[in-house]
C-alpha positions as CSV (number, residue, x, y, z in Angstrom):
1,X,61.2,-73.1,-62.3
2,X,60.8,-69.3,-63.4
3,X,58.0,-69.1,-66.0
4,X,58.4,-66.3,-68.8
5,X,55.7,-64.2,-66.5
6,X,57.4,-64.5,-63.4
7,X,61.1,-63.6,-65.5
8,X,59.2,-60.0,-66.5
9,X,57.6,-60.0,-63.0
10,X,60.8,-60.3,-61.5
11,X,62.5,-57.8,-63.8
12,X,60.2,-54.9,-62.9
13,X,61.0,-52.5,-60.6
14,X,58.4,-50.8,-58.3
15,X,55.9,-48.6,-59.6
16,X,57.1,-45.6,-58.4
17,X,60.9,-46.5,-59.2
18,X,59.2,-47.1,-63.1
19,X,58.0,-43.7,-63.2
20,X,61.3,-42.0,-61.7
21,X,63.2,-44.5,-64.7
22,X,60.7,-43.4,-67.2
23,X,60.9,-39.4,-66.6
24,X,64.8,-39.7,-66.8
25,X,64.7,-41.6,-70.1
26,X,61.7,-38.7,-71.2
27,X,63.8,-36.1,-70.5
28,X,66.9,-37.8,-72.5
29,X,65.2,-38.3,-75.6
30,X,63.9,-34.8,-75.3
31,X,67.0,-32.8,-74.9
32,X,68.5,-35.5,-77.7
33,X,65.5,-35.1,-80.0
34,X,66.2,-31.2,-79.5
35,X,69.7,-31.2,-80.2
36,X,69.3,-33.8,-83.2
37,X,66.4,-31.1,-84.8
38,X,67.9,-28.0,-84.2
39,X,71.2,-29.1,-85.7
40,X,69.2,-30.5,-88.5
41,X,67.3,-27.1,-89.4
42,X,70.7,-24.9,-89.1
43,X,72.2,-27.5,-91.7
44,X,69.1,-27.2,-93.8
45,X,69.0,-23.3,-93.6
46,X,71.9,-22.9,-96.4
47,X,69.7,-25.4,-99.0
48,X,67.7,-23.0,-101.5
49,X,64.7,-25.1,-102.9
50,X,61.5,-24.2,-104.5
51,X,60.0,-27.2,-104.0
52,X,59.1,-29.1,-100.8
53,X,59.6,-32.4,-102.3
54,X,63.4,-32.8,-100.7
55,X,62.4,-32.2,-97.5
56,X,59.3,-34.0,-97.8
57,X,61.4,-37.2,-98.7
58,X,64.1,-36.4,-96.3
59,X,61.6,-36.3,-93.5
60,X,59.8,-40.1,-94.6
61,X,63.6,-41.2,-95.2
62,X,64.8,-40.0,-91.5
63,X,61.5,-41.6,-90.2
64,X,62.2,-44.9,-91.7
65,X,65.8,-45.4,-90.8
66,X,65.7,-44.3,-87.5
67,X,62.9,-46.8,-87.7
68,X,65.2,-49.4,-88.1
69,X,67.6,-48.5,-85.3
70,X,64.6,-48.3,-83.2
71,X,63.8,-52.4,-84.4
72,X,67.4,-52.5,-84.3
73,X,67.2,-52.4,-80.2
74,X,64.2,-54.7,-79.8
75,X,67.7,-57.3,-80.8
76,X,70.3,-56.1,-80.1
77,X,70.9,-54.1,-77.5
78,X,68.5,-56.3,-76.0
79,X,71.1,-58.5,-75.8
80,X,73.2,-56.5,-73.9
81,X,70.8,-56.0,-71.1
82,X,69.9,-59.1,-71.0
83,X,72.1,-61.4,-68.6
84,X,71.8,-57.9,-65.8
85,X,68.1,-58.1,-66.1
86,X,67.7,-61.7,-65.9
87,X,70.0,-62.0,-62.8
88,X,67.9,-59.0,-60.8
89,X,71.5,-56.7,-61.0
90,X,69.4,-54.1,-61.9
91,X,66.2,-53.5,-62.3
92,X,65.0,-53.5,-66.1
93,X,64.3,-49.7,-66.5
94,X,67.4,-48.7,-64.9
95,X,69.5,-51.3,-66.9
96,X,67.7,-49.9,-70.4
97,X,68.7,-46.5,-69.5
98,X,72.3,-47.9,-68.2
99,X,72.6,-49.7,-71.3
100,X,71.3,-47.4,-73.6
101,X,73.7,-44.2,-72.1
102,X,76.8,-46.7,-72.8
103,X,75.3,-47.6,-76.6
104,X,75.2,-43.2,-77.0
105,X,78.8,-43.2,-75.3
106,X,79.8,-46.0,-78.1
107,X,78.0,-44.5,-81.1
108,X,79.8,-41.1,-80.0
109,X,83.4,-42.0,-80.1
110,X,82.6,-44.7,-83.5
111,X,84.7,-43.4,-86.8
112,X,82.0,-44.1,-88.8
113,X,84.3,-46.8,-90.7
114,X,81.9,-50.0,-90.4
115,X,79.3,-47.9,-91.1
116,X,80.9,-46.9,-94.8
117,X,81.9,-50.4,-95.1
118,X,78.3,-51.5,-95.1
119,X,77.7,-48.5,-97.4
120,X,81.1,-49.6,-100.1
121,X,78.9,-53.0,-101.0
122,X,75.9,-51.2,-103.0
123,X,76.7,-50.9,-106.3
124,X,78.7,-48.0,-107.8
125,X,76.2,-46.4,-110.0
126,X,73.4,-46.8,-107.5
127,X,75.7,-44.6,-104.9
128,X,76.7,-42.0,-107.2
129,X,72.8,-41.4,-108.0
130,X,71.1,-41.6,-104.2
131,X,69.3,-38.3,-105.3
132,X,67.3,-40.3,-108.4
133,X,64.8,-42.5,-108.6
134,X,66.6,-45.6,-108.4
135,X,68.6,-44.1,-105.2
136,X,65.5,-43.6,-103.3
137,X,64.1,-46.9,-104.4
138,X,67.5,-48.6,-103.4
139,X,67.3,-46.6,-99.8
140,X,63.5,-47.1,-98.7
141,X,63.6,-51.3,-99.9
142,X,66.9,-51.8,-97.8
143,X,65.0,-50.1,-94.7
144,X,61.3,-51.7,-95.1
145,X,62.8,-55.0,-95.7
146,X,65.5,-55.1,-92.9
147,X,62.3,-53.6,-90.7
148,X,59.9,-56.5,-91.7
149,X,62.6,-59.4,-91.4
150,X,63.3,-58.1,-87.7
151,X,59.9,-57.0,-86.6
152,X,58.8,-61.0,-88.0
153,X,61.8,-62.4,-86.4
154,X,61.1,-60.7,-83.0
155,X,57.2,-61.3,-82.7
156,X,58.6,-65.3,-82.4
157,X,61.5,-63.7,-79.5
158,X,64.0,-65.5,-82.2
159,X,67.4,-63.2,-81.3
160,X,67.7,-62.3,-85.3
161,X,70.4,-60.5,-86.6
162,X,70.1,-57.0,-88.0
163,X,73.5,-56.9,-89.3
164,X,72.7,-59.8,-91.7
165,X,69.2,-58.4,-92.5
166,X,71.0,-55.4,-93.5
167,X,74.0,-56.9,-95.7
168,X,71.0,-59.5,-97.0
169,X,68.9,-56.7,-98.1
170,X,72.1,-54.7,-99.9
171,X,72.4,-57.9,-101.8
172,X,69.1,-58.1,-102.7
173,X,69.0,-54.3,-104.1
174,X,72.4,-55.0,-105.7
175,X,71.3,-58.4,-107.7
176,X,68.3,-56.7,-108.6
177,X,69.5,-53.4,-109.6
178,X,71.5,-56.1,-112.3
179,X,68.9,-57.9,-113.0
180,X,66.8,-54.9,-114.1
181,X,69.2,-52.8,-115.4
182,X,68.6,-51.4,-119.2
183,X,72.2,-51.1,-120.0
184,X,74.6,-53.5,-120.1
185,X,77.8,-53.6,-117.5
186,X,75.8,-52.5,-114.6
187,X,77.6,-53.8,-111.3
188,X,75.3,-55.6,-108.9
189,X,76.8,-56.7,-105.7
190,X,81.3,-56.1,-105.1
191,X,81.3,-60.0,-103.9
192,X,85.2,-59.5,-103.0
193,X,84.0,-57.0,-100.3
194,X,80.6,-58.8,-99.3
195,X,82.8,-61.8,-98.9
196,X,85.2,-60.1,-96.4
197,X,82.0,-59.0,-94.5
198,X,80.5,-62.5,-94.1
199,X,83.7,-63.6,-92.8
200,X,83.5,-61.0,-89.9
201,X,79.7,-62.3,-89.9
202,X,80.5,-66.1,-89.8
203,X,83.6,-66.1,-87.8
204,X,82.3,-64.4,-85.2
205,X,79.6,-66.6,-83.7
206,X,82.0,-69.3,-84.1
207,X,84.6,-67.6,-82.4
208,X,82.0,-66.5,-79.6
209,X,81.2,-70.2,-79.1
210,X,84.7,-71.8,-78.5
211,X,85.8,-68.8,-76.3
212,X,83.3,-68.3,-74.0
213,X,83.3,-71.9,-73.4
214,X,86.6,-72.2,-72.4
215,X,86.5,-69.0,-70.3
216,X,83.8,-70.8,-68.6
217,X,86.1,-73.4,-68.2
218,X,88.7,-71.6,-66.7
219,X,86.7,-70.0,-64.8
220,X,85.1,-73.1,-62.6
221,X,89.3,-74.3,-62.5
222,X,90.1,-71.1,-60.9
223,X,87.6,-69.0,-58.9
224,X,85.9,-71.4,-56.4
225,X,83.0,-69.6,-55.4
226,X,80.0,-71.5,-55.3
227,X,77.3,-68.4,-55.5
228,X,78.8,-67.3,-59.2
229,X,78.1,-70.9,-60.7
230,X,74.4,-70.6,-59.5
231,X,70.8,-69.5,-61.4
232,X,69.3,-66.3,-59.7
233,X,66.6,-67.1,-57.0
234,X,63.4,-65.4,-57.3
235,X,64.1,-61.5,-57.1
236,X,66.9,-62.1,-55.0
237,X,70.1,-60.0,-56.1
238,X,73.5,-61.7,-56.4
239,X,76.0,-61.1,-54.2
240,X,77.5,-57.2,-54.9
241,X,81.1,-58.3,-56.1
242,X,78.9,-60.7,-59.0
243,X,76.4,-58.1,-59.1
244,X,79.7,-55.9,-59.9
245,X,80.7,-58.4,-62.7
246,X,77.3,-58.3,-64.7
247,X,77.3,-54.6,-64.9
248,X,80.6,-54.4,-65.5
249,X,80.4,-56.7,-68.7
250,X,76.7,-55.2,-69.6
251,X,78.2,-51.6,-69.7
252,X,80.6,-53.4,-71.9
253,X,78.6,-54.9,-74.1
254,X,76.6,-52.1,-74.7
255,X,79.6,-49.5,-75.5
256,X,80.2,-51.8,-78.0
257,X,77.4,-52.6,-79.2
258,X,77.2,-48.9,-80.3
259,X,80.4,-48.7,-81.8
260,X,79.5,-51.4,-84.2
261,X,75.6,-52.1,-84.6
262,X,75.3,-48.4,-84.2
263,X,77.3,-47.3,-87.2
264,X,74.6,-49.3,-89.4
265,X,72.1,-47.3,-90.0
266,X,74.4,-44.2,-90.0
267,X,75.6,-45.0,-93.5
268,X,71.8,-45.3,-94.6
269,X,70.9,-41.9,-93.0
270,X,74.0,-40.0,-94.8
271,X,72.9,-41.6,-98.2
272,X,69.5,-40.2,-97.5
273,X,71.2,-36.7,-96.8
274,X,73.1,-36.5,-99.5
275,X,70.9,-37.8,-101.9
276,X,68.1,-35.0,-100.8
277,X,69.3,-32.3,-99.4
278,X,73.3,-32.6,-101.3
279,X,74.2,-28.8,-100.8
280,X,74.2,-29.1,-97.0
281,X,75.9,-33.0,-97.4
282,X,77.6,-34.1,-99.8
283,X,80.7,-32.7,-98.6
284,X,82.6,-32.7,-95.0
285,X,82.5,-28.9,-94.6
286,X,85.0,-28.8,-91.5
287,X,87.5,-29.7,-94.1
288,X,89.3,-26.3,-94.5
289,X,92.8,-24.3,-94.8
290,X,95.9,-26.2,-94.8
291,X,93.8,-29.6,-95.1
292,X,92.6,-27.9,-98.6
293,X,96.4,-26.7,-99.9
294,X,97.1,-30.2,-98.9
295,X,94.8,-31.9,-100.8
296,X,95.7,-29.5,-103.7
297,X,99.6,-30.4,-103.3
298,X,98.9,-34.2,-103.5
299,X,96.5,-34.5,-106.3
300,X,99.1,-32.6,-108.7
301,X,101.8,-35.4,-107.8
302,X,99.1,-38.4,-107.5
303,X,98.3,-37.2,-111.0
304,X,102.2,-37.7,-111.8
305,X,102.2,-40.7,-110.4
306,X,99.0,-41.8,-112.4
307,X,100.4,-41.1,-115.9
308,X,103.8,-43.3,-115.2
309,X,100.6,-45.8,-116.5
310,X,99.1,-44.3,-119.3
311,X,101.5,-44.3,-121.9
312,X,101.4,-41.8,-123.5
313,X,97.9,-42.4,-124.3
314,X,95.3,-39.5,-125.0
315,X,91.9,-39.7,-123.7
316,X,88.9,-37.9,-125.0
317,X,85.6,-38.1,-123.1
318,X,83.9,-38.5,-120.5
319,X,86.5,-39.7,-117.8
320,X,83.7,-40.5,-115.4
321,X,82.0,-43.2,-117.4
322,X,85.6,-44.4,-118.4
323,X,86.7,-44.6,-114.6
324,X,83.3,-45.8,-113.5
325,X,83.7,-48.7,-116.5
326,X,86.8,-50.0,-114.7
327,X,85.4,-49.7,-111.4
328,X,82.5,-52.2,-112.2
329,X,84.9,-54.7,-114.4
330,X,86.6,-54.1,-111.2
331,X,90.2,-54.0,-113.6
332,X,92.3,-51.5,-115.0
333,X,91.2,-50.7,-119.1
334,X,93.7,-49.1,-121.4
335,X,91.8,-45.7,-121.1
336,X,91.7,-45.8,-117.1
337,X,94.2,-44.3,-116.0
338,X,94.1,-41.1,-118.5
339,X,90.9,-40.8,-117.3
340,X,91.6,-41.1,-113.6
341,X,94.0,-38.8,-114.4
342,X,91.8,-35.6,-115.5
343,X,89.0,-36.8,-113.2
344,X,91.4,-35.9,-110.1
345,X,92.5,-32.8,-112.0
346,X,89.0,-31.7,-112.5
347,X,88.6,-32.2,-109.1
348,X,91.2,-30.3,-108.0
349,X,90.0,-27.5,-109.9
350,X,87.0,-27.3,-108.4
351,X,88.5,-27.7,-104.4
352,X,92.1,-27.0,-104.6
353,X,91.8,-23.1,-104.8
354,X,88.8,-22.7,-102.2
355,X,89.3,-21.7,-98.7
356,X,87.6,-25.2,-97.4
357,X,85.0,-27.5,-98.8
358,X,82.1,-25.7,-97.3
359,X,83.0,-22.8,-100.4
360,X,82.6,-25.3,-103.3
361,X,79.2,-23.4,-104.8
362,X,76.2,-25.6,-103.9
363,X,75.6,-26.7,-107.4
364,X,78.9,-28.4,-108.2
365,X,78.4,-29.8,-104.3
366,X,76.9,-33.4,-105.9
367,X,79.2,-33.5,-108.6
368,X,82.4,-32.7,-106.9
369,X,81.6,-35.7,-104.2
370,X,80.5,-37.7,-107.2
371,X,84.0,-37.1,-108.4
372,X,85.8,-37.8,-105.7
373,X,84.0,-41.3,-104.8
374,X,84.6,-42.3,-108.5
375,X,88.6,-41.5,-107.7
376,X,88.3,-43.3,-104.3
377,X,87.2,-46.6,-105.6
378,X,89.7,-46.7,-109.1
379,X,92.8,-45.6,-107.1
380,X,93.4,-49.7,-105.5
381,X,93.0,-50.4,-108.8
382,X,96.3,-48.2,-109.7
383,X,97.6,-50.0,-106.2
384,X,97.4,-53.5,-107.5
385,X,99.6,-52.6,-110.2
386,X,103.2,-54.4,-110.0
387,X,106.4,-51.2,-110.4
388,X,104.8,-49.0,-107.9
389,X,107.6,-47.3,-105.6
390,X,107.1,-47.1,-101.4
391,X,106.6,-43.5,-102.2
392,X,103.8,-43.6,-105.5
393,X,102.0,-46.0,-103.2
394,X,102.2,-43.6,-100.0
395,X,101.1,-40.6,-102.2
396,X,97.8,-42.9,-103.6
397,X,97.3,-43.8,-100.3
398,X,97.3,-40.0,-99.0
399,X,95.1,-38.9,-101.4
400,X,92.6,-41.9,-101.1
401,X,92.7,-40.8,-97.0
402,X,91.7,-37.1,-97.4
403,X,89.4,-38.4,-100.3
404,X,87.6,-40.4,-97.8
405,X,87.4,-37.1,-94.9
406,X,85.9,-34.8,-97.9
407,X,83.2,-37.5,-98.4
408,X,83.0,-40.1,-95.5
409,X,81.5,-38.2,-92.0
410,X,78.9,-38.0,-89.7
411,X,77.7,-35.6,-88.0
412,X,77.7,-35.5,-84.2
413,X,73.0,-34.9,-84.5
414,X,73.4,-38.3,-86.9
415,X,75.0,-40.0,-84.3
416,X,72.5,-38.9,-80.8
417,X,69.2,-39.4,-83.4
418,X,70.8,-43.2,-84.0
419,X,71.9,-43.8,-80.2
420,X,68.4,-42.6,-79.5
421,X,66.3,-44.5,-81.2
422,X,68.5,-48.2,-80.4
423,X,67.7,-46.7,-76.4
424,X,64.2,-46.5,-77.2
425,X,63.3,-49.6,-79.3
426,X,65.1,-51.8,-76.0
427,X,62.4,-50.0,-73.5
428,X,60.1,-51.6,-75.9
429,X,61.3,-54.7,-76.8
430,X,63.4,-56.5,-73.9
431,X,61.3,-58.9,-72.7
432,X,61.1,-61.2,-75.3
433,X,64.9,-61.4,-75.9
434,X,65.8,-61.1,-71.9
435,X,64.1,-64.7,-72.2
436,X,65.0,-66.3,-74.6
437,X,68.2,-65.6,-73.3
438,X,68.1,-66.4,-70.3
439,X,65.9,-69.3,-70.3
440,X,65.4,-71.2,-73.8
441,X,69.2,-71.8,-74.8
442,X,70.7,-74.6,-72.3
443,X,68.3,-77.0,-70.8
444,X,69.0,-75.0,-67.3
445,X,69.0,-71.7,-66.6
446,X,71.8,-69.2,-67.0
447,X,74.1,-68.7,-64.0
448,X,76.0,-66.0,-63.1
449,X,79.5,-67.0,-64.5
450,X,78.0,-67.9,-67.7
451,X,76.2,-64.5,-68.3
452,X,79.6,-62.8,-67.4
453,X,81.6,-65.5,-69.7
454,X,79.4,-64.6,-72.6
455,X,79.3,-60.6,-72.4
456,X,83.0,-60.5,-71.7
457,X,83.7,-62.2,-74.8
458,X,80.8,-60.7,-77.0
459,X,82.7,-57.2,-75.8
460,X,86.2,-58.6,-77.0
461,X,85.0,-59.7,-80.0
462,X,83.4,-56.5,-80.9
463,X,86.2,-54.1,-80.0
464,X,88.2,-56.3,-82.5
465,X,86.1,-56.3,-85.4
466,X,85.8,-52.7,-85.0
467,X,89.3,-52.4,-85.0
468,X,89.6,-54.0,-88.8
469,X,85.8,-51.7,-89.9
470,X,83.9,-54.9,-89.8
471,X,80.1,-55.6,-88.5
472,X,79.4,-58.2,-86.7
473,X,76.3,-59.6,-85.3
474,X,75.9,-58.6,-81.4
475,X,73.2,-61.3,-81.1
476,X,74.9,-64.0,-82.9
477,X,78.4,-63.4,-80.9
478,X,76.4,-63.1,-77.4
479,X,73.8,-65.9,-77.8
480,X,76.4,-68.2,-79.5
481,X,78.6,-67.4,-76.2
482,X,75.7,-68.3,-73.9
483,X,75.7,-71.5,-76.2
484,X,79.0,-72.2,-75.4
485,X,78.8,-71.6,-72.0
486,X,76.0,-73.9,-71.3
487,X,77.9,-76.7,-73.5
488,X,81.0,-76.0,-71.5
489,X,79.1,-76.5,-68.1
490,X,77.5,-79.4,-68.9
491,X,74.1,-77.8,-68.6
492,X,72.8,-79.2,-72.2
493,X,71.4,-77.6,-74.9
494,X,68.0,-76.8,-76.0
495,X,67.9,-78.5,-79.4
496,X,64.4,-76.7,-80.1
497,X,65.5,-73.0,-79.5
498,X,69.3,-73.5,-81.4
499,X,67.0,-75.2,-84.0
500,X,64.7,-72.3,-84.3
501,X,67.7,-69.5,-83.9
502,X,70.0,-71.1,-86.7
503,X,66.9,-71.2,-89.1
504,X,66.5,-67.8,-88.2
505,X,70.0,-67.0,-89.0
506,X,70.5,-69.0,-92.0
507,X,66.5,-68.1,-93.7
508,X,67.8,-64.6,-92.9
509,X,69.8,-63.9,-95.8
510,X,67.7,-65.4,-98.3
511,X,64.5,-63.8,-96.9
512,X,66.0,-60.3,-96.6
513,X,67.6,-60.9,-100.3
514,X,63.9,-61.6,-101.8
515,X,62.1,-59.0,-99.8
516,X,64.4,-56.3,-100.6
517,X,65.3,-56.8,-104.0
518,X,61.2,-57.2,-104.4
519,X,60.6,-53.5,-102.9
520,X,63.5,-52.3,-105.1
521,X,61.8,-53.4,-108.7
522,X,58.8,-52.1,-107.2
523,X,59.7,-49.0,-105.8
524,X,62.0,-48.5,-108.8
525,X,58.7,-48.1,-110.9
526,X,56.8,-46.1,-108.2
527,X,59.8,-43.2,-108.2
């Protein structure tokens, strides 16, 4: 019976083939480290500061969160390599640079959607003041305690979730950020979208579970070939056409994995740039020409369309705090949509008249973004209101769309800094999860047709939720599929392990609630 030394024995490729895989990787993460910092300074050359406090903070800030990605690997994406390294398919340098070249190709082509979802639970205010205090507090206490939960989680080789450390820790700033709150009416956590999250969250495992076990299933009913139902021999390779199979559903696995998991810490590292460095930022700058006259053309008739609701009522004040007053009652007021009204007119002022977004002076940069988040998140309101016509709706629904381009992107360095640091922190991390894995879930060990059932279905379910711009846990959906597998083989369950990873999973959420909304109150004072 393979012992956990012989599993990372086994895994290792020769010294000289370690020192070939290690060079390649080297050279990656210096040409990606290259292009990630020269992008970086060409953005920053247009800020004008005379302080170095910004860049000081953006530099800790950066460090941090790609910190978390990096922790974010030891987990995740170690999952992905996991059922390829176990089963000698490749050897485990070669399958970490596989793996983590399939993760960059998957962070690459991502949209960037889950990543804003993740964002769209922190409370409003807290959003539209990342550059204050309490923003920086809010960003550095979701990192440090998403960081501590998974560094705890994987010293024990417990398969932990970063996507539910995350969301646990946005909770935890949100409730506090309530709790603490001088004035009254401050919003804490949007439970109607956290609630659509853990239902992604939840669903998923479960999902993971019933599927791969009856792929499993069909699988012994219908390909009869003994060799994929057994556990890998010492070093000995599988047969090529299995050995085909496991890197096919690795590479899989690990596209997907970055198209989801990746996006993440993405939405972290924009807040961080915006909330320093806002001139270079806050808005999409490859937003220009007829995307501008467009945007001008359809806040004039969404402004229309917003005063079929006011009435005839006048509004005097500040339409921000009016708008951002019915976005945390999260209901239209008799004053909202007057005030939504001039807010999208001011806004159009300031963009509709400018050659492209890049041309909005830097000092009104904040502001207008500011402004244009604030109109984002009050226009469902306007949608939830019965008498609209197909067309009002489709003209709300335009504007909300190029909204979201002026304000919502990431660029290309964001995405190789992220897709670099996941690559890195499996190189460092695999072993632990590669056994767990393989070895501690079913009372035997994992065969061929089971590692392929669990990745294929970890890979499905993961394309899907990134269809609908929802995270799910890569961990939870793959070791819940190697759950399922074993149950549907017959192979038996070790009670000890699933007891350990669903106290990890459930303890999770209330551990990365405490710890972050903790380093929140604390850092709060500190900034």
């Amino acid at each position: 019976m393979q012992t956990e030394a012989a599993v990372a024995t086994a895994a290792s490729p020769s010294q000289g083939s370690g020192r070939i895989f290690g060079i390649i990787f080297g050279l990656i993460l210096l040409v990606g480290a290259g292009y990630a910092g020269l992008h970086l300074v060409d953005d920053l050359s247009i800020v004008r500061s005379h302080s170095s406090t910004p860049f000081i903070l953006l530099g800790v800030a950066l460090l941090i969160a790609l910190g978390f990605e990096f922790v974010n690997g030891f987990h995740d994406t170690a999952n992905a390599v996991a059922t390829v390294i176990y089963t000698h398919s490749l050897p485990a340098n070669l399958a970490v640079i596989w793996s983590g070249a399939f993760n960059f190709l998957g962070v690459l082509t991502s949209s960037g959607a889950v990543a804003f979802t993740v964002v769209s639970l922190l409370p409003v205010e807290l959003i539209l003041q990342v550059g204050s205090g309490a923003g920086f507090a809010m960003v550095f206490s979701l990192l440090l305690a998403a960081i501590l939960w998974n560094l705890g989680t994987w010293y024990f080789g417990l398969p932990n979730s970063s996507s539910h450390t995350l969301i646990g820790s946005i909770i935890g700033v949100g409730l506090a950020n309530q709790l603490t709150a001088v004035k009254t009416g401050t919003s804490g956590v949007d439970w109607n979208a956290a609630i659509g999250v853990f239902k992604g969250l939840v669903f998923s495992p479960i999902a993971g579970f019933i599927l791969a076990g009856l792929l499993m299933l069909i699988l012994k009913s219908a390909v009869k070939i003994p060799a994929l139902y057994r556990a890998p021999e010492g070093n000995k390779p599988p047969p090529w056409p299995i050995r085909a199979l496991l890197v096919l559903t690795c590479t899989g696995v690990s596209f997907s994995h970055g198209s989801n998991d990746g996006q993440k810490g993405m939405g972290l590292i924009m807040l961080i740039l915006i909330g320093t460095v806002p001139t270079a930022y806050a808005l999409n700058g490859a937003v220009s020409g007829g995307q501008v006259q467009t945007f001008h053309q359809v806040s004039v008739q969404v402004q229309q369309v917003i005063n079929t609701f006011d009435h005839g009522t006048p509004f005097t004040g500040d339409p921000r705090e009016a708008v951002t007053r019915s976005i945390q009652q999260h209901a239209m007021q008799p004053d909202t949509a007057p005030a939504l009204s001039q807010l999208i007119g001011k806004i159009d002022q300031q963009v509709g008249s400018r050659s492209s977004l890049r041309a909005v002076p830097q000092e009104q940069m904040g502001n207008v973004r500011n402004d244009i988040y604030l109109a984002n998140a009050a226009i469902p309101l306007v949608l939830a209101q019965p008498g609209l016509t197909p067309d009002q709706t489709k003209m709300l629904t335009t504007w909300r769309g190029l909204g979201l381009k002026a304000t919502q992107f990431i660029p290309p360095w964001v995405k190789v800094a992220v897709a670099l640091a996941l690559g890195l922190g499996t190189m460092v991390g695999w072993k632990r999860i590669v056994v767990t894995v393989g070895e501690k879930i079913g009372k035997e060990h994992l065969t061929y047709a089971q590692g392929a059932s669990a990745e294929l279905i970890a890979m499905g379910l993961i394309q899907a939720a990134d269809m609908y711009h929802l995270p799910v846990s890569t961990t939870h959906v793959l070791t819940s599929g190697v759950a399922g597998t074993m149950a549907a083989n017959g192979s038996g369950l070790q009670w000890s392990t699933v007891r350990n990873l669903l106290m990890a999973w459930v303890l999770t959420l209330p551990a990365s609630i405490l710890l972050a909304g903790g380093l929140f109150v604390i850092l709060k004072h500190m900034f």
